[in-house]
C-alpha positions in Angstrom: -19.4 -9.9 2.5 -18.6 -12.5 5.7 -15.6 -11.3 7.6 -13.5 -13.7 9.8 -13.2 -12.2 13.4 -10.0 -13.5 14.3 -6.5 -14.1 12.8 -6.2 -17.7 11.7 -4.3 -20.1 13.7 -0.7 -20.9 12.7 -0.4 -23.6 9.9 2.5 -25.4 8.2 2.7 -23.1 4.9 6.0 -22.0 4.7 6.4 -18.2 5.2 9.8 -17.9 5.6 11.0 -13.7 6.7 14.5 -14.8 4.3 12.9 -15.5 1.4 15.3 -13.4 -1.5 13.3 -11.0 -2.7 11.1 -10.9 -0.6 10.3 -7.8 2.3 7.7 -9.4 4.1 5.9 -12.7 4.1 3.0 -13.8 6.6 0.3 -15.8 6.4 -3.3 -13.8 6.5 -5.6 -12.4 8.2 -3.0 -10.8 10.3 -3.7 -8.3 13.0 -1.1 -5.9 12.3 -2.0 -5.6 8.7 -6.0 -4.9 9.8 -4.4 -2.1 12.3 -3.0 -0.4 9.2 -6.3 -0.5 6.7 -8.1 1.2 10.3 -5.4 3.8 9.9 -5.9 4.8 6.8 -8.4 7.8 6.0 -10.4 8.2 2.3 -13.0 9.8 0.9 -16.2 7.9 1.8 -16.5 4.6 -0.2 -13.3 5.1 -1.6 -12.4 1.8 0.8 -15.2 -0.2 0.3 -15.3 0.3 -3.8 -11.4 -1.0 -3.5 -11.9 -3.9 -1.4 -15.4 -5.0 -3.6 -13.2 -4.7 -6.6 -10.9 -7.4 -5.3 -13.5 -9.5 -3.8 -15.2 -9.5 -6.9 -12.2 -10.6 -9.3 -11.4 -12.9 -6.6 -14.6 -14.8 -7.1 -14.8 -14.3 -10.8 -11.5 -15.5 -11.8 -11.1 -19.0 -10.2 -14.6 -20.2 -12.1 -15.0 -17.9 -15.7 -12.6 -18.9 -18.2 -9.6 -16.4 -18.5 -10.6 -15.7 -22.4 -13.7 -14.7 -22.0 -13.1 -12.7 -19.0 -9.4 -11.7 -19.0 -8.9 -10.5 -14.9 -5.6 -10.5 -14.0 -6.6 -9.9 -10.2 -4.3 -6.6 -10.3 -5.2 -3.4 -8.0 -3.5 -0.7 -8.9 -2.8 2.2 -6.4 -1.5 5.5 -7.2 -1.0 8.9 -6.2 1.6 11.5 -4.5 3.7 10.3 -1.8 2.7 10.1 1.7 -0.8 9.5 0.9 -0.9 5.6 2.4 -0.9 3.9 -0.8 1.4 1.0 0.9 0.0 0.7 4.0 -3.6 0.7 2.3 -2.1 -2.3 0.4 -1.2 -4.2 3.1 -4.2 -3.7 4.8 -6.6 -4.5 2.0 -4.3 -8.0 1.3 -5.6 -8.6 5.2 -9.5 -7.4 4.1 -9.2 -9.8 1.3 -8.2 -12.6 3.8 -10.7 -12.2 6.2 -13.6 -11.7 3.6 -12.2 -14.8 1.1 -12.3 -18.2 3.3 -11.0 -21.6 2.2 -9.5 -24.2 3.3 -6.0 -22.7 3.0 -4.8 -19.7 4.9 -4.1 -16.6 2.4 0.1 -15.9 2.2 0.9 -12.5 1.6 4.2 -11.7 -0.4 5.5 -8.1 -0.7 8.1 -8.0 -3.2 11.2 -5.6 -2.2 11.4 -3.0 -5.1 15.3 -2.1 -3.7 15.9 -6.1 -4.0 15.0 -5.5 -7.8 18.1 -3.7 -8.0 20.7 -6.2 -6.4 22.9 -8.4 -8.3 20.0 -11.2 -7.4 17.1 -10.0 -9.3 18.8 -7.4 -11.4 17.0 -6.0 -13.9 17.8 -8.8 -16.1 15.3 -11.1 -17.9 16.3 -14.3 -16.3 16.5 -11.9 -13.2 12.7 -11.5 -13.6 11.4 -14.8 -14.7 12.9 -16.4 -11.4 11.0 -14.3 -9.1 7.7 -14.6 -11.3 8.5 -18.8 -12.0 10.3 -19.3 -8.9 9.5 -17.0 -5.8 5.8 -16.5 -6.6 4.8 -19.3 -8.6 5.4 -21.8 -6.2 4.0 -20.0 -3.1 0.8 -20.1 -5.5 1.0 -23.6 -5.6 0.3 -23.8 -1.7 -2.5 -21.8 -1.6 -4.2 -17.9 -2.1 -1.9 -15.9 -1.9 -1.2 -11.6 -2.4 1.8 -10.1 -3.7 2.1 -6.8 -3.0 4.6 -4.7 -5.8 5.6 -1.2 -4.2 7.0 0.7 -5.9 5.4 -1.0 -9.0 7.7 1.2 -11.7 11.0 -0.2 -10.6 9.9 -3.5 -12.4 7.0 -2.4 -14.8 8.9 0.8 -16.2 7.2 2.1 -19.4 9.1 1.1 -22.2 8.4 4.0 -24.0 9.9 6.1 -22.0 13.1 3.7 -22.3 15.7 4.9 -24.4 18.4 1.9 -26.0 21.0 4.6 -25.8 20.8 4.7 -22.0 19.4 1.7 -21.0 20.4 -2.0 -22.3 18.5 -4.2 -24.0 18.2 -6.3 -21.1 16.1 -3.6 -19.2 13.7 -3.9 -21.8 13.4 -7.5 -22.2 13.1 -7.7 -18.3 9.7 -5.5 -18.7 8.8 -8.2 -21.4 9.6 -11.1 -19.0 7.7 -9.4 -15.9 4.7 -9.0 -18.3 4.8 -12.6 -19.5 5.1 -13.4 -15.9 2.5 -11.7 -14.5 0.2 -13.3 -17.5 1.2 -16.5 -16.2 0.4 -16.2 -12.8 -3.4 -14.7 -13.9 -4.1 -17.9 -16.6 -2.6 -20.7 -14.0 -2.9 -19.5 -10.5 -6.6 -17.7 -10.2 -6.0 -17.9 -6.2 -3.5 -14.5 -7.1 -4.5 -11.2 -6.1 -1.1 -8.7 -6.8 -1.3 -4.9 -5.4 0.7 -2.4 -7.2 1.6 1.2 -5.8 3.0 3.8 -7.5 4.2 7.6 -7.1 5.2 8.0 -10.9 2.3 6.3 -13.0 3.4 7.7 -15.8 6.6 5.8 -15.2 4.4 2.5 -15.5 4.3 0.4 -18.6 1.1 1.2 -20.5 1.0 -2.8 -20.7 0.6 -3.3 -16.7 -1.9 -0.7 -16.8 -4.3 -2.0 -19.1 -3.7 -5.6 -17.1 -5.1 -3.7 -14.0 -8.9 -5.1 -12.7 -9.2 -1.5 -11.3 -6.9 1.9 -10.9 -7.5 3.7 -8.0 -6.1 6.8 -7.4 -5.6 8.0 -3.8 -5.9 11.8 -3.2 -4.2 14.4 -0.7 -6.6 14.2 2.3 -9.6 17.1 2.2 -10.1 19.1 4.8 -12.3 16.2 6.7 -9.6 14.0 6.2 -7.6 16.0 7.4 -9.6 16.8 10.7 -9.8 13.2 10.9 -6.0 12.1 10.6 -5.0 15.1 13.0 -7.6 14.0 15.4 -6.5 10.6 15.6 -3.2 11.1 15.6 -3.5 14.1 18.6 -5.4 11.3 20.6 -2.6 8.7 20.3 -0.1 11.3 21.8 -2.5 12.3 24.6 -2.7 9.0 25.7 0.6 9.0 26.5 0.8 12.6 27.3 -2.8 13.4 29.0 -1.8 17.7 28.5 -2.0 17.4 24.7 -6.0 16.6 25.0 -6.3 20.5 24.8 -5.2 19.8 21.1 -8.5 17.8 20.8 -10.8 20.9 21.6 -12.8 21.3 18.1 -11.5 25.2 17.4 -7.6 23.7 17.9 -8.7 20.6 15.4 -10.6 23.0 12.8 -8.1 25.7 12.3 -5.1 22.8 11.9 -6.7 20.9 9.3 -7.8 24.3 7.4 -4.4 25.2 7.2 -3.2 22.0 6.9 -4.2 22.3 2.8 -1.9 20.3 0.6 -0.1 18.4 3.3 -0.4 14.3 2.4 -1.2 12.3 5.7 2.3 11.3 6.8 3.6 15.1 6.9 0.1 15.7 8.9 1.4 13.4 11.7 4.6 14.6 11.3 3.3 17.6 12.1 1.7 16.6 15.9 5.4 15.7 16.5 6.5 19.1 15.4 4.1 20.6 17.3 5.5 19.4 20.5 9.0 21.4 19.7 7.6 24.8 18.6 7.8 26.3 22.6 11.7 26.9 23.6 9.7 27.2 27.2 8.0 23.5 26.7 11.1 21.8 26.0 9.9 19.4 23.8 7.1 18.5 26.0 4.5 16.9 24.3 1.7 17.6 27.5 2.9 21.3 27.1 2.2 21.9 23.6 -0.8 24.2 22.8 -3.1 24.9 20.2 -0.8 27.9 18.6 1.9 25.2 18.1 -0.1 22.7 16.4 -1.2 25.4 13.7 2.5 27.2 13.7 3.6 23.2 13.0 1.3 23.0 10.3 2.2 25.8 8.4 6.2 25.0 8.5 5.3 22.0 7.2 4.0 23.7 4.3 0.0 23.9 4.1 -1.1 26.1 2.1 -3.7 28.2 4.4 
């Protein structure tokens, strides 16, 4: 796959930060959004398999007829929390950008699953059809674009698992209405990608799942990852704080990510940070903290070695 080297140059496509609805909006490739697909550890290949699954809807959809080949140019992401699903979204939108070239820049759209909520999109069908018809339709119009839903439940929520007792009517045809929109997008607009992350897939609407090109599911880190992601994140700190390098002696990095079993990769950085308040004598000096700290940080956090 060719892969731009440099962010594009600023065009005239509208990419407005205000747009209702809407949590971010940028035009691609974007340099903050490669910095968080570097972040992001996997199990080997898990990365690549993702991105060649996009590429490869990406280039099948705009020229094989949507009957015979139904993509709808959806990723799905899911797993527990704190495992990077988002910020491996975001950063694949940018992989996609910089592999994909046109004449158009890529836009990326992430949709803001609390903004689902408010009295603008609701959970109401004509609530829904506007941001499918409206917000994302006519970005499509201007070009390849990626629309990131986190969060993906809030709006695809399984139906089944709707009760009309507790929930109106209206939440149910606004499931209907995202579903009809999302098939619109996928037969008229092939330049679409849309990433979906999740915590509660069983929350998800059986419907959106079997629209999906691909379902990855993203794992707790193992204990390489782990090593990895504490390695990392112990040389970002020693940067700054040059005495925390004796956390990056390989006996210090081993017995933190054995014990670190079970912790997702946010509580693993988290846990760096706690390290630095463990000591009453360091004061919350990160250049002071030791290799006992890091481990005793670790297993507050809750690992389970």
């Amino acid at each position: 796959m060719t892969e731009v080297a440099e962010s594009r140059p600023a065009t005239d496509r509208a990419v407005g930060a205000d747009i209702r609805g809407i949590a971010d909006a940028r035009t691609l490739p974007d340099a903050g959004l490669a910095a968080e697909w570097a972040s992001i550890v996997l199990p080997e290949g898990m990365k690549g398999h993702l991105l060649r699954t996009a590429i490869a809807g990406a280039r099948l959809r705009p020229v094989v007829p949507f009957p015979d080949l139904p993509l709808h140019g959806v990723s799905l992401l899911t797993g527990p929390p704190g495992v990077g699903k988002t910020t491996l979204a975001r950063g694949l939108a940018d992989k996609i950008a910089r592999t994909i070239q046109g004449s158009q820049p890529w836009l990326f759209l992430e949709v803001d699953p609390h903004e689902l909520a408010s009295s603008f999109l609701g959970r109401s069908q004509r609530g829904v059809t506007q941001l499918f018809s409206t917000v994302l339709e006519e970005h499509a119009v201007g070009g390849p674009l990626t629309v990131l839903f986190d969060e993906v439940e809030t709006l695809f929520t399984s139906r089944q698992a709707l009760s009309l007792e507790a929930n109106p009517v209206d939440v149910h045809r606004a499931v209907d209405a995202a579903l009809v929109g999302l098939d619109q997008l996928a037969r008229h607009h092939r330049n679409v990608v849309v990433i979906a992350t999740s915590n509660f897939p069983a929350a998800i609407d059986a419907a959106l799942t079997s629209r999906a090109d691909g379902v990855f599911q993203v794992p707790l880190p193992d204990l390489a990852a782990r090593r990895t992601i504490l390695e990392r994140t112990v040389a970002a700190v020693a940067a700054a704080f040059p005495g925390a390098k004796r956390l990056l002696e390989e006996a210090a990095l081993d017995a933190a990510a054995r014990a670190a079993d079970g912790l997702d990769g946010r509580r693993l950085r988290k846990a760096v940070a706690a390290a630095c308040a463990i000591s009453p004598q360091a004061q919350g000096d990160p250049a002071q903290v030791s290799a006992a700290d890091l481990l005793a940080a670790v297993q507050q956090m809750g690992g389970n070695e």
